[in-house]
Structures are given as C-alpha cells and as structure tokens.
PyMOL CGO cylinders between C-alpha atoms (Angstrom):
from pymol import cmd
from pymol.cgo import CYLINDER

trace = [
    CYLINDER, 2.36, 6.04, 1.72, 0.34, 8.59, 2.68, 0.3, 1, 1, 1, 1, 1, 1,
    CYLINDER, 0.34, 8.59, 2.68, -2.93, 6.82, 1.61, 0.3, 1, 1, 1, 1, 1, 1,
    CYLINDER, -2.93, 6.82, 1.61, -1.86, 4.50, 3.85, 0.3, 1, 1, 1, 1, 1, 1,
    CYLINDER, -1.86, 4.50, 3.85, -0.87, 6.80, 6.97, 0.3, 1, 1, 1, 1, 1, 1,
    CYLINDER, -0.87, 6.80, 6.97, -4.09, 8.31, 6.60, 0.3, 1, 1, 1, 1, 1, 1,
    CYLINDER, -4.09, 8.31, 6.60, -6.27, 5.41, 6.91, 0.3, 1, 1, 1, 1, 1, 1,
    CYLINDER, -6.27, 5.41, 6.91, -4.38, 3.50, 9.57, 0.3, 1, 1, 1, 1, 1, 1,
    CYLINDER, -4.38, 3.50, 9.57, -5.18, 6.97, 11.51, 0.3, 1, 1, 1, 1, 1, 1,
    CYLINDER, -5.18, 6.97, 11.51, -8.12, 7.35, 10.76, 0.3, 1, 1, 1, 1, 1, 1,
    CYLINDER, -8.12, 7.35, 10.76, -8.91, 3.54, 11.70, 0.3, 1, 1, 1, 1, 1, 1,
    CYLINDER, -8.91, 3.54, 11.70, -10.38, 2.75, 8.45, 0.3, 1, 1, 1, 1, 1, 1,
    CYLINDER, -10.38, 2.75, 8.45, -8.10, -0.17, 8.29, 0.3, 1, 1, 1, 1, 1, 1,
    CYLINDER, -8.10, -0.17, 8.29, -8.01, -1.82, 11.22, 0.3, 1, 1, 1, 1, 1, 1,
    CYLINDER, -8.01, -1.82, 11.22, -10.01, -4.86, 10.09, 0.3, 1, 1, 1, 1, 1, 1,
    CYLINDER, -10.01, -4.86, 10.09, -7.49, -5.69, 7.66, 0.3, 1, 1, 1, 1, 1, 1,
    CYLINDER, -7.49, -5.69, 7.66, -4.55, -5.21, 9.52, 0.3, 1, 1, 1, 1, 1, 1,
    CYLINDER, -4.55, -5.21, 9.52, -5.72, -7.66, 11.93, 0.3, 1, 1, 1, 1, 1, 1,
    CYLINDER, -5.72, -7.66, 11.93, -6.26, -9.92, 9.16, 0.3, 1, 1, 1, 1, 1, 1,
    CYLINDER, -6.26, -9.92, 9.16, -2.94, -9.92, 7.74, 0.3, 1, 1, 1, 1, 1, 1,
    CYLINDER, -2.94, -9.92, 7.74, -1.37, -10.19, 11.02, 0.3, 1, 1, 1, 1, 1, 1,
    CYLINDER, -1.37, -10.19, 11.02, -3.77, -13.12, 12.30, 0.3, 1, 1, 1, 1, 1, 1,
    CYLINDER, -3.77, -13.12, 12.30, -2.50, -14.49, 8.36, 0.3, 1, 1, 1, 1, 1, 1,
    CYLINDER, -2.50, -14.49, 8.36, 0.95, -13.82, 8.96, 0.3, 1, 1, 1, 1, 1, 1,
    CYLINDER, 0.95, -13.82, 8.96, 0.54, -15.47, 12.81, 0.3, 1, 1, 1, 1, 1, 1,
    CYLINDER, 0.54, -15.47, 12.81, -0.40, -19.00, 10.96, 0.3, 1, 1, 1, 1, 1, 1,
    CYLINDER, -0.40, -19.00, 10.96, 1.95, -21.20, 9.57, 0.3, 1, 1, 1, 1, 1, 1,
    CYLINDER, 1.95, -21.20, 9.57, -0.07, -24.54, 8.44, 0.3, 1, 1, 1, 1, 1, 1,
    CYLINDER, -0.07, -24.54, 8.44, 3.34, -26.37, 6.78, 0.3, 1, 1, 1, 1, 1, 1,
    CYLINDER, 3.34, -26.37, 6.78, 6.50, -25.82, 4.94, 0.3, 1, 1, 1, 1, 1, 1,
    CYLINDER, 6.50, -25.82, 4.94, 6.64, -22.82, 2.60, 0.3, 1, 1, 1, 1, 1, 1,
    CYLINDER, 6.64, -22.82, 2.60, 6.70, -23.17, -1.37, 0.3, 1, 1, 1, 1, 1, 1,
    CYLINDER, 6.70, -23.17, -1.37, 10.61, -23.07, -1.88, 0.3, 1, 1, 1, 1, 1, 1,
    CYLINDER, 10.61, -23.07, -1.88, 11.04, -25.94, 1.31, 0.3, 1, 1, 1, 1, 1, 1,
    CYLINDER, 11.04, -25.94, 1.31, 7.83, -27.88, -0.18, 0.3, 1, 1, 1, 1, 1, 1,
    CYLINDER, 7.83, -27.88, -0.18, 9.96, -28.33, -3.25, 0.3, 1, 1, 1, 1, 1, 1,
    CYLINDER, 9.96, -28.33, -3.25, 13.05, -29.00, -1.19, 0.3, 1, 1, 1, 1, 1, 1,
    CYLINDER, 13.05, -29.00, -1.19, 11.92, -32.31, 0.26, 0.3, 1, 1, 1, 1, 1, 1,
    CYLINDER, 11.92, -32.31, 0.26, 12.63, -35.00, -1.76, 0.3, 1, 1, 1, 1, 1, 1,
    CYLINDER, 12.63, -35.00, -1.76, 16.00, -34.28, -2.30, 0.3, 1, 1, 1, 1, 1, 1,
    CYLINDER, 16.00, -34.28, -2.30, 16.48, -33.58, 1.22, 0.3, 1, 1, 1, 1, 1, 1,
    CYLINDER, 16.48, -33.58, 1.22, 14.95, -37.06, 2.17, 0.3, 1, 1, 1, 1, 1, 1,
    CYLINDER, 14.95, -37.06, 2.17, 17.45, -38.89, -0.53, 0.3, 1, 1, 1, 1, 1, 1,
    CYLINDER, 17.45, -38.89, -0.53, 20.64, -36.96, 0.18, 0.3, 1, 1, 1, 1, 1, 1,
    CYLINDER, 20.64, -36.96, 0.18, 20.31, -36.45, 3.89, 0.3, 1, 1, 1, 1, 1, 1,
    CYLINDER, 20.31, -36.45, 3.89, 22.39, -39.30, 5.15, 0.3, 1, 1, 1, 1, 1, 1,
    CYLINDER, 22.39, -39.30, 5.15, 20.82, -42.02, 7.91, 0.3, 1, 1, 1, 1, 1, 1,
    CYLINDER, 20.82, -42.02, 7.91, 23.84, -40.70, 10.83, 0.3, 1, 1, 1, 1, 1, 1,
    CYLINDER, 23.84, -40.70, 10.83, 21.65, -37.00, 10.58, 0.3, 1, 1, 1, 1, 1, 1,
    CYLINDER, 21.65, -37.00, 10.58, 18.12, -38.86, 11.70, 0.3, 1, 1, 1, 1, 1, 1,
    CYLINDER, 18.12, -38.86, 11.70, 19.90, -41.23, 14.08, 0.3, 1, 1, 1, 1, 1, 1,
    CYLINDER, 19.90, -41.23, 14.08, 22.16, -38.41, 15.91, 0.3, 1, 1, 1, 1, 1, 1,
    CYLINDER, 22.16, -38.41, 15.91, 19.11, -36.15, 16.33, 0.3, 1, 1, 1, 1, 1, 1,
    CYLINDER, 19.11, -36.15, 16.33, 17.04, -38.60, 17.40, 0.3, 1, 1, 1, 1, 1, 1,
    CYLINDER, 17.04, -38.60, 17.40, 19.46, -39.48, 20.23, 0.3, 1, 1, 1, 1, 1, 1,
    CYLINDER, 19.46, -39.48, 20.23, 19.57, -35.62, 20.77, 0.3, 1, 1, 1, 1, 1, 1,
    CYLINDER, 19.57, -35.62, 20.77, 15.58, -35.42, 21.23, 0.3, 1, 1, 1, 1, 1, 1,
    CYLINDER, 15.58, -35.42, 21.23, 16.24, -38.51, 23.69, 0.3, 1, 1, 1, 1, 1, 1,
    CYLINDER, 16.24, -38.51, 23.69, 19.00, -37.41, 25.54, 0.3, 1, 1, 1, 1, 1, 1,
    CYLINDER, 19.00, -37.41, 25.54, 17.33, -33.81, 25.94, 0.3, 1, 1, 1, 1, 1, 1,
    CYLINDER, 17.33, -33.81, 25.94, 13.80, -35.70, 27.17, 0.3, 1, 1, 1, 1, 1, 1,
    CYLINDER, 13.80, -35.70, 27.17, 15.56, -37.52, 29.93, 0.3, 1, 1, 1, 1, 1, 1,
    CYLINDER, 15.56, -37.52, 29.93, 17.57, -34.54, 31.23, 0.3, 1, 1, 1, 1, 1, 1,
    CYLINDER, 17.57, -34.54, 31.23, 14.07, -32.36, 31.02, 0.3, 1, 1, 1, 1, 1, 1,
    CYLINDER, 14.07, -32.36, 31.02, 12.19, -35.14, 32.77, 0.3, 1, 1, 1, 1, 1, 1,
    CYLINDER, 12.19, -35.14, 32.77, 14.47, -36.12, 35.33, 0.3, 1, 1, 1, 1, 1, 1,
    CYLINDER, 14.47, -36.12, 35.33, 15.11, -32.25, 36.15, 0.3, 1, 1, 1, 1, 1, 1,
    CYLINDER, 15.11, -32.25, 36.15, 11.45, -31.45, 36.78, 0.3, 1, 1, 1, 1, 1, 1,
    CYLINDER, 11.45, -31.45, 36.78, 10.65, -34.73, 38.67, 0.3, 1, 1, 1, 1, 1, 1,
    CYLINDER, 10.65, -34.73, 38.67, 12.59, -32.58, 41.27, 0.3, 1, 1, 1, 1, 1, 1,
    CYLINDER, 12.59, -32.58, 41.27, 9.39, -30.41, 41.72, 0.3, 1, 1, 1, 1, 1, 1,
    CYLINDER, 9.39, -30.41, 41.72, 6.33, -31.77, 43.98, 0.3, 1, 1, 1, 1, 1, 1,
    CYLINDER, 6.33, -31.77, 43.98, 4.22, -28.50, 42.12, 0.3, 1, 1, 1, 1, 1, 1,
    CYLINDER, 4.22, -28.50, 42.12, 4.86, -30.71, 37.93, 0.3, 1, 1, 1, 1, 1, 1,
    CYLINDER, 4.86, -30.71, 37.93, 4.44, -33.78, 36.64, 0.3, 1, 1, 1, 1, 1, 1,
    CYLINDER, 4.44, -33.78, 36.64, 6.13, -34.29, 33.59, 0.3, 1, 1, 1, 1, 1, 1,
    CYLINDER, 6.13, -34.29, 33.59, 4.95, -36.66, 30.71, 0.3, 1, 1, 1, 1, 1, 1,
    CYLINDER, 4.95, -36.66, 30.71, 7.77, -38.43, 29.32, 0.3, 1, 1, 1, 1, 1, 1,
    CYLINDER, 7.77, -38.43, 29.32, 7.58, -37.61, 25.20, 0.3, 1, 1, 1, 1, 1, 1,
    CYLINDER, 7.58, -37.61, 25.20, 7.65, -41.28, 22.95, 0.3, 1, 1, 1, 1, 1, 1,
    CYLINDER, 7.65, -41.28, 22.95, 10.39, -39.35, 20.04, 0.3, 1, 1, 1, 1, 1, 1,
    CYLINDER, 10.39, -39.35, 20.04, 8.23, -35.55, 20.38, 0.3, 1, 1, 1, 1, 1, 1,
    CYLINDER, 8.23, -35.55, 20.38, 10.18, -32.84, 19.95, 0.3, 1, 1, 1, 1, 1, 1,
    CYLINDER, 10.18, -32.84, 19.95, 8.17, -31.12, 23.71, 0.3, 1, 1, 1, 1, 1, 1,
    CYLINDER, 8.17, -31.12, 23.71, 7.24, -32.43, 26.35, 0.3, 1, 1, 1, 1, 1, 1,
    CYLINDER, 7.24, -32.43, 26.35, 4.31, -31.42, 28.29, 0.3, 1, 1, 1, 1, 1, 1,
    CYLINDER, 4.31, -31.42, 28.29, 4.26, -30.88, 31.92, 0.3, 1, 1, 1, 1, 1, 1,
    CYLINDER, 4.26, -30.88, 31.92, 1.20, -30.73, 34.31, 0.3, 1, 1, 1, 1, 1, 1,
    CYLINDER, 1.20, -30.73, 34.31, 1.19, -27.82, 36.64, 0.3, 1, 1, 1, 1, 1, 1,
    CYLINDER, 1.19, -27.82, 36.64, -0.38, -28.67, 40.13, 0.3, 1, 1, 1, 1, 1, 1,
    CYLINDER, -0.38, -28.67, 40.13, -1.55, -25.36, 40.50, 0.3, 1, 1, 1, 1, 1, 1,
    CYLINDER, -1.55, -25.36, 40.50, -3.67, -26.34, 43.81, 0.3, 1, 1, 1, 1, 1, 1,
    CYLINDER, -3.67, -26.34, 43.81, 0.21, -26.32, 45.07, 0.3, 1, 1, 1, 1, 1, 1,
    CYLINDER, 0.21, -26.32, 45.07, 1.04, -22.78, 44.26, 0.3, 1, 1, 1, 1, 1, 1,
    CYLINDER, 1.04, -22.78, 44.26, 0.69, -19.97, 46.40, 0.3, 1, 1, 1, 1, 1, 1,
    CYLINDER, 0.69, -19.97, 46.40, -0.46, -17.09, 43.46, 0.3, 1, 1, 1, 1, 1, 1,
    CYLINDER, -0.46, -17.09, 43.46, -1.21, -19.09, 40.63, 0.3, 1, 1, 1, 1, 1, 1,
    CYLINDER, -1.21, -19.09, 40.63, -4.60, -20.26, 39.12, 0.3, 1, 1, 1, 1, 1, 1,
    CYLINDER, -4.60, -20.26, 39.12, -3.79, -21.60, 35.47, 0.3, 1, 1, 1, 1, 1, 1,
    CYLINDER, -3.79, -21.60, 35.47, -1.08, -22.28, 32.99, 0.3, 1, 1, 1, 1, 1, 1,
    CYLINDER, -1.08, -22.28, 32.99, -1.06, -18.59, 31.74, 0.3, 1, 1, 1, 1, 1, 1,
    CYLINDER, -1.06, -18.59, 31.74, -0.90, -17.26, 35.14, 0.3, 1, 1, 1, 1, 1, 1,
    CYLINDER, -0.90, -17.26, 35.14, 1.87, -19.42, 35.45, 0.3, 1, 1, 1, 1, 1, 1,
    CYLINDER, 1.87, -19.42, 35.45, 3.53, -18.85, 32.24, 0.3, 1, 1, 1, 1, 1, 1,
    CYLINDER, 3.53, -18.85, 32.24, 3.59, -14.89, 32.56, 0.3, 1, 1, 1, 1, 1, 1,
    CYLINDER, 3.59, -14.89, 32.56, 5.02, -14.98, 36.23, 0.3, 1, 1, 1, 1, 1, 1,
    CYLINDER, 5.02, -14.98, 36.23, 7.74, -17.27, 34.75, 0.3, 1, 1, 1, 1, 1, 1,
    CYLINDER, 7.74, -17.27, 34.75, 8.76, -15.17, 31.80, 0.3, 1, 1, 1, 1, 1, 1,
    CYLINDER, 8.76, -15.17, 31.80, 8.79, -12.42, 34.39, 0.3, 1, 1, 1, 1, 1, 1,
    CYLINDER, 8.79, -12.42, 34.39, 11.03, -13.80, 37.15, 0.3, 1, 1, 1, 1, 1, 1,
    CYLINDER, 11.03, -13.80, 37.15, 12.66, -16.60, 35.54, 0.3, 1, 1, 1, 1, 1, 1,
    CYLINDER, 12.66, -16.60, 35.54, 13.23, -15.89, 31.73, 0.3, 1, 1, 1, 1, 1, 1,
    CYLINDER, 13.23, -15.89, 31.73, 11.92, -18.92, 30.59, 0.3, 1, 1, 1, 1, 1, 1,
    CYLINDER, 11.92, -18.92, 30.59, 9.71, -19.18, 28.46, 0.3, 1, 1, 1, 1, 1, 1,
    CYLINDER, 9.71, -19.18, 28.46, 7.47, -22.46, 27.73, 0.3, 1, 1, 1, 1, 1, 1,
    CYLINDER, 7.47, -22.46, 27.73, 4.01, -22.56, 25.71, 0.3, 1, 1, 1, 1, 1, 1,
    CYLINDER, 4.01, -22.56, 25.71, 0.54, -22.65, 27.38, 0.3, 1, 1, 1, 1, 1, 1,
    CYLINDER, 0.54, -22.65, 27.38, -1.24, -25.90, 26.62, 0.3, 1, 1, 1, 1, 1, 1,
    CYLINDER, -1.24, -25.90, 26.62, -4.48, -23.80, 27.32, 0.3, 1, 1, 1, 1, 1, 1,
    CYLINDER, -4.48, -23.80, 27.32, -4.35, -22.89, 23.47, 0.3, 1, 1, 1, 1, 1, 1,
    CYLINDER, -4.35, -22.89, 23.47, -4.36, -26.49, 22.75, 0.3, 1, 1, 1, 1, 1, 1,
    CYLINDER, -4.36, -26.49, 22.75, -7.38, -27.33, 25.13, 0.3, 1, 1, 1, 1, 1, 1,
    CYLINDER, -7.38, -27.33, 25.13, -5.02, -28.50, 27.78, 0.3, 1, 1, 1, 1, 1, 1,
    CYLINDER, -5.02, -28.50, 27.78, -5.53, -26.88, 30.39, 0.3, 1, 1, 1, 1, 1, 1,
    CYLINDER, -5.53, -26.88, 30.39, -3.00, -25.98, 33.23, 0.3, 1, 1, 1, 1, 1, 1,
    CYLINDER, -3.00, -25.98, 33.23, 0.25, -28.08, 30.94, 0.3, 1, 1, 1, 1, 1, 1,
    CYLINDER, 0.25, -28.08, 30.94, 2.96, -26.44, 29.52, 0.3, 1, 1, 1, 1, 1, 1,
    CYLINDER, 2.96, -26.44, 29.52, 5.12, -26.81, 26.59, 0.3, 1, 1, 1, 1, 1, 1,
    CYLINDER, 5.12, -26.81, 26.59, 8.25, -27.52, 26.50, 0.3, 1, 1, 1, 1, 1, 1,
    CYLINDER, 8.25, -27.52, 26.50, 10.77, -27.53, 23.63, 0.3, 1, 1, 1, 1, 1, 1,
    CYLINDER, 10.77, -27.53, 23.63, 13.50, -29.95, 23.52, 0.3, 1, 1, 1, 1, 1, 1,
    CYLINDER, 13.50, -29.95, 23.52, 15.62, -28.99, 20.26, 0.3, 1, 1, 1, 1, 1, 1,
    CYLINDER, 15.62, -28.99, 20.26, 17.70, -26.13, 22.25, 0.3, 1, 1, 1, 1, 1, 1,
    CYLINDER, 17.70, -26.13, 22.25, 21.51, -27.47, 23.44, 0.3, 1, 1, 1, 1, 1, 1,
    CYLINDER, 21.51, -27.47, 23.44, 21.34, -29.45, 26.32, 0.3, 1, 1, 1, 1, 1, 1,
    CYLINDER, 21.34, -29.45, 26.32, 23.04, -26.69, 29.17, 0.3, 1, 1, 1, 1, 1, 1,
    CYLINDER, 23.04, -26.69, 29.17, 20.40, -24.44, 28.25, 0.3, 1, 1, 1, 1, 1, 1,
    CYLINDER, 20.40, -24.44, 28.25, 17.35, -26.85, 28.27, 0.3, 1, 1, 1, 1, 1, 1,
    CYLINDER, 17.35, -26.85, 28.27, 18.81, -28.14, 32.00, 0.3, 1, 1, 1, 1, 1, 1,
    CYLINDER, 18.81, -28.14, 32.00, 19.21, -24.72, 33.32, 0.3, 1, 1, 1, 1, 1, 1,
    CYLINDER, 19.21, -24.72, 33.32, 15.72, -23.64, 32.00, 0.3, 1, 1, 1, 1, 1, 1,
    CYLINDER, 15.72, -23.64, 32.00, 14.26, -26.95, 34.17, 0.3, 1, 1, 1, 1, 1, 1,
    CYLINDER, 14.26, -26.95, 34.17, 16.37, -25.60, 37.19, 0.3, 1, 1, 1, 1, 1, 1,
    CYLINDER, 16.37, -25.60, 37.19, 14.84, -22.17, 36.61, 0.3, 1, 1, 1, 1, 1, 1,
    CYLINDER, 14.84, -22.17, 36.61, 11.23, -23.30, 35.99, 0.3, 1, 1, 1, 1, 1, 1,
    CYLINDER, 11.23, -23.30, 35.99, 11.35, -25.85, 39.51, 0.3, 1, 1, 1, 1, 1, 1,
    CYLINDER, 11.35, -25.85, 39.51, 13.43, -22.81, 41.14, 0.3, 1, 1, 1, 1, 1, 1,
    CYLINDER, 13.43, -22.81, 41.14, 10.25, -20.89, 40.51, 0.3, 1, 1, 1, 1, 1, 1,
    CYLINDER, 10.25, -20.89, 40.51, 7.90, -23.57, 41.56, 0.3, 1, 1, 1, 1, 1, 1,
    CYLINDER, 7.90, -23.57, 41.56, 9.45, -23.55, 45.08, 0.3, 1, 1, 1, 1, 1, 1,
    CYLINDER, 9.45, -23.55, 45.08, 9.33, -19.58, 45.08, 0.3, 1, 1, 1, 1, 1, 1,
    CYLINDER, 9.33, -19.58, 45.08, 5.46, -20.12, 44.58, 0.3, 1, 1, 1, 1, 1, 1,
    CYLINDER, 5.46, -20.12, 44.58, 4.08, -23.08, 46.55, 0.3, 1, 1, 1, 1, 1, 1,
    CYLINDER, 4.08, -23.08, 46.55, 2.34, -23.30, 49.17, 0.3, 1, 1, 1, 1, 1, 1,
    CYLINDER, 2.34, -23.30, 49.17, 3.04, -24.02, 52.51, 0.3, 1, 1, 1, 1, 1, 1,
    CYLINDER, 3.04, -24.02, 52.51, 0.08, -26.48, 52.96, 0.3, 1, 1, 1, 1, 1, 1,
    CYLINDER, 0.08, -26.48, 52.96, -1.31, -27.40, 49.30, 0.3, 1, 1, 1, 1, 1, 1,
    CYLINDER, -1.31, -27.40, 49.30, -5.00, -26.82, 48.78, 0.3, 1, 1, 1, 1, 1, 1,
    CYLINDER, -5.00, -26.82, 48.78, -7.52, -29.45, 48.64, 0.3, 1, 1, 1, 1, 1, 1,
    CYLINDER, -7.52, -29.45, 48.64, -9.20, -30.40, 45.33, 0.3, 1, 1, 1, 1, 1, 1,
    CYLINDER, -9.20, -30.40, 45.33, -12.96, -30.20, 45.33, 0.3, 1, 1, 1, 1, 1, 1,
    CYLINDER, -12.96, -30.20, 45.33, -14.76, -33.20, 43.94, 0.3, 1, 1, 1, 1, 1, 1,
    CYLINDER, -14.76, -33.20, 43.94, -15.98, -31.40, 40.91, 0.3, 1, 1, 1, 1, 1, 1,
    CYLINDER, -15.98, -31.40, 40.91, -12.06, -30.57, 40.39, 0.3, 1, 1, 1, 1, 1, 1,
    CYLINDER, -12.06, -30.57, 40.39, -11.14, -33.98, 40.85, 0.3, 1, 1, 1, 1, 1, 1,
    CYLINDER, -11.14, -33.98, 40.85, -13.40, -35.24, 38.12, 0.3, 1, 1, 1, 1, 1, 1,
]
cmd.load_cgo(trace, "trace")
C-alpha cells in the first residue's frame, strides 16, 4: 500500500492508471460468465419475453418521437426496433449553443437529463437517446429536453451559410 501511495504521489504511475481506467472505460461485449450464459438463455427464454419488449422499445419510440416533434429546435429520427433514437439538434436555432456537447452539458445542468453526444460517434450535433427506461420517465425527459429547447432558441433563427448547408 504504501508502494503504491508513494508512486501515485510521486506521479510515477500516472501512465498506467490511465490505462487501466481507459481499459476499465471499454466494454467490447458480454463478460465471460454472460458469454457462457447465452445459449441457455436463448432456449429457455420464452417467445412472450422478445415479443413484450419489443412492443416496449415500440411503444417507448413513438412516445419519444411524437414528444420531441413538439420542438421546431430537433428533428427526431424514428428508430426501425433500436433501442435509441437519435435526434438532430438545429443548433442555428439556439440562442447559446454551438454543438451537441454544448448542448448536452447545459441540459444536464438545467434540466437533469441526460442523453449521449453523437459527436463521439462522428455525428455531429445528434443526440442519443435511450428508450429502455419506463415510459413516465422517458416522456417527462422529452418534456424536459423540448422545455429546454424553448428556454434556448432564438428569437429569429440564424441563417446557414452555404458551406454549412453542404
């Protein structure tokens, strides 16, 4: 332990902390112990399971899409069976906000709600939404999220330039 202590302090092992936390940060698939789960998962599960939460992920789409259609500043893309569904952010439409992160921190800030950059994906200014949490919760956190759109837009919404448009 004190090995240890010492060296963090003394910043000798910074490099490999990083390292296991980048490691530990990265989850590629299902672990071991669920790897060897599977099969008899897939052959005792029964058919009602898959059909139910498929009509779950359905039911949760439509209430997500149909919520944010409400809000000029989004444009949500209807998922075909995802478990998210991303949503454009006009962000020539908001007052203070110049990209999905931008938009992301202001809304964990002021709104509690908390969706996923698409930045990290190469998508810029869309957002991530999850659609496995219980159906109250998912349709207040589209109230919150167009709630904070109107708290941010902009009185007269700023022209795209042609490189923007292209």
């Amino acid at each position: 332990k004190q090995w240890y202590q010492r060296r963090v302090r003394d910043n000798r092992l910074v490099k490999v902390r990083d390292g296991l936390t980048r490691l530990c940060q990265v989850i590629i698939g299902a672990n071991c112990l669920i790897q060897s789960a599977i099969p008899q998962i897939l052959e005792t599960v029964p058919q009602s399971f898959y059909d139910d939460t498929l009509k779950r992920l359905k039911s949760a789409s439509e209430v997500a899409y149909t919520e944010l259609l409400k809000c000029p500043q989004l444009r949500p893309v209807k998922p075909q069976g995802a478990m998210y569904m991303m949503v454009q952010i006009k962000v020539e439409e908001l007052e203070d906000i110049s990209d999905d992160m931008e938009f992301v921190e202001k809304l964990i800030t002021e709104e509690s709600v908390f969706p996923l950059p698409a930045n990290i994906f190469g998508i810029p200014n869309y957002v991530r939404l999850v659609l496995t949490v219980p159906e109250e919760i998912l349709q207040e956190a589209c109230q919150r999220i167009v709630q904070f759109c109107n708290n941010h837009k902009l009185a007269v919404p700023r022209k795209k330039s042609r490189i923007e448009q292209h």
